[in-house]
C-alpha positions as CSV (number, residue, x, y, z in Angstrom):
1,X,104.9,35.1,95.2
2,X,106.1,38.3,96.3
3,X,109.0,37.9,99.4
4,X,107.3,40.3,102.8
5,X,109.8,42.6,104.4
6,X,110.2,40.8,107.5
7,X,111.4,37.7,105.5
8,X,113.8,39.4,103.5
9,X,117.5,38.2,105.3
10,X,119.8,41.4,105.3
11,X,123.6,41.2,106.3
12,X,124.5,44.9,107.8
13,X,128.2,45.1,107.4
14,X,129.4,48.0,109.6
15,X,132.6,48.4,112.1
16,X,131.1,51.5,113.7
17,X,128.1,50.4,116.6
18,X,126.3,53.8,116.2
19,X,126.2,53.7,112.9
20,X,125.0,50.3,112.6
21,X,122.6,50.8,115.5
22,X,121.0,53.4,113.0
23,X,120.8,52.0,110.3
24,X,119.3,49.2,112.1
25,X,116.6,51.5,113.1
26,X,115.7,52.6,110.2
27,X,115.4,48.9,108.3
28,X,113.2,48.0,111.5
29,X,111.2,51.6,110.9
30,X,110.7,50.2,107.4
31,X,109.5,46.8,108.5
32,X,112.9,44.7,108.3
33,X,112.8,42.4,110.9
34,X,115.5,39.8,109.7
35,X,118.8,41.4,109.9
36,X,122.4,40.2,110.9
37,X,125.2,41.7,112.0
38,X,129.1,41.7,110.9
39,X,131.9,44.3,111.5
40,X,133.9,44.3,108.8
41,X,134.1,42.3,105.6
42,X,136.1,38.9,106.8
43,X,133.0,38.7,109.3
44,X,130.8,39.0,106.4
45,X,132.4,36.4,104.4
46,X,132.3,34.3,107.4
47,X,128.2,34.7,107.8
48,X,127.7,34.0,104.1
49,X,129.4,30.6,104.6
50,X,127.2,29.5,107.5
51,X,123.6,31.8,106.0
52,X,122.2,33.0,103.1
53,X,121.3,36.7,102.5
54,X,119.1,38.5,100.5
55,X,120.4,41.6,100.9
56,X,123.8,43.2,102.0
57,X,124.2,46.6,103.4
58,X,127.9,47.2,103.6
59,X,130.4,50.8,104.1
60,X,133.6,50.6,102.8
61,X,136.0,52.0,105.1
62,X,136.5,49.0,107.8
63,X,139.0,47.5,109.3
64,X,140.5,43.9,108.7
65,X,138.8,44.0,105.4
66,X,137.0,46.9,103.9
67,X,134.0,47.0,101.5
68,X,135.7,47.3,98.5
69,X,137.6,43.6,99.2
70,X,134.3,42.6,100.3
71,X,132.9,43.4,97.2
72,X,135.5,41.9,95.3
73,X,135.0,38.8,97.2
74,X,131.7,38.4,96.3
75,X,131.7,38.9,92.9
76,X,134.1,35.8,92.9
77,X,131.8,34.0,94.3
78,X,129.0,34.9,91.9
79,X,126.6,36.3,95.2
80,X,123.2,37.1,93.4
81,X,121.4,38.9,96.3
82,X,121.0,42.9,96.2
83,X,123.7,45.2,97.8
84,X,123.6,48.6,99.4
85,X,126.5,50.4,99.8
86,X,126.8,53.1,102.3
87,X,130.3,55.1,103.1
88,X,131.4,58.3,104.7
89,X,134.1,58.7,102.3
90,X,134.1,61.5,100.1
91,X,131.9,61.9,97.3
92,X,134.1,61.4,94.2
93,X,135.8,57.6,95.8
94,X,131.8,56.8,95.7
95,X,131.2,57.6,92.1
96,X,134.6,56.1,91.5
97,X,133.3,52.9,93.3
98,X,129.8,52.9,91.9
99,X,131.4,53.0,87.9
100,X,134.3,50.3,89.2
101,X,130.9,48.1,90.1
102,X,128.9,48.9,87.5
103,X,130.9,46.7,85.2
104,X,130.9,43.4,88.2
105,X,127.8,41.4,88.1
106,X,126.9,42.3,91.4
107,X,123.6,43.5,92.0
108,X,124.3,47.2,93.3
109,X,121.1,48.6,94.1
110,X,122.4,51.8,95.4
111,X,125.6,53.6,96.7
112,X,124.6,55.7,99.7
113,X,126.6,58.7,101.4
114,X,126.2,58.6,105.3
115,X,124.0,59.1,107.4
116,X,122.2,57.0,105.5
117,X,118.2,58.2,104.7
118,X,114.6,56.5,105.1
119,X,114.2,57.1,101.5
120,X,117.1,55.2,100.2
121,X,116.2,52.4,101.6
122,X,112.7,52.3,100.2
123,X,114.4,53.4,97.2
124,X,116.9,50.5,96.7
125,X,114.8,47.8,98.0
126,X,111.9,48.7,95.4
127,X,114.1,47.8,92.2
128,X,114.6,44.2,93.7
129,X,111.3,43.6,96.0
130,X,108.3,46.3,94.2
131,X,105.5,44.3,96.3
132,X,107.8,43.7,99.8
């Protein structure tokens, strides 16, 4: 049976509040109901030992632990849901990170440049969830 949007658990993994409150927006304009909040990657790692997630939105410049740890992290521990990953940073350390994860078993379903667009939303979450 096909998962619904609004039970589809997303982790949004973002240390800066307008950002996040965006991006928030924009999953609850495109029917996510069920998302959670962590500021940088430590928090993250934190939620995902207390909940499970289906998705993962994360940037990759934060503090404490950035996205690329993060990332790291979780392929060690073999996570299985989808990932998003949307950065400010400049658009060659994102291709660079996109071809370092292409070879993780992570399942990247798209690398993002801020601000972050309706589209690619619809666009990631379609490989994983076609009918959600």
């Amino acid at each position: 049976m096909a998962q619904r949007r609004q039970d589809i658990e997303i982790l949004l993994v973002e240390d800066n509040e307008l950002t996040a409150i965006e991006i928030e927006q924009l999953l609850h304009a495109a029917h996510f109901s069920s998302i959670s909040r962590a500021g940088n990657g430590r928090e993250a790692l934190q939620m995902l030992r207390q909940s499970s997630f289906d998705l993962i939105i994360s940037d990759l410049r934060m503090p404490v632990m950035g996205g690329h740890e993060l990332l790291q992290r979780l392929a060690e521990q073999e996570y299985r849901g989808g990932i998003i990953i949307v950065s400010g940073v400049d658009q060659e350390i994102m291709q660079s990170v996109e071809s370092s994860l292409t070879s993780s078993k992570l399942n990247i379903l798209g690398v993002f440049s801020k601000p972050l667009e309706p589209c690619d939303i619809e666009s990631a979450v379609k490989w994983v969830w076609p009918d959600a």
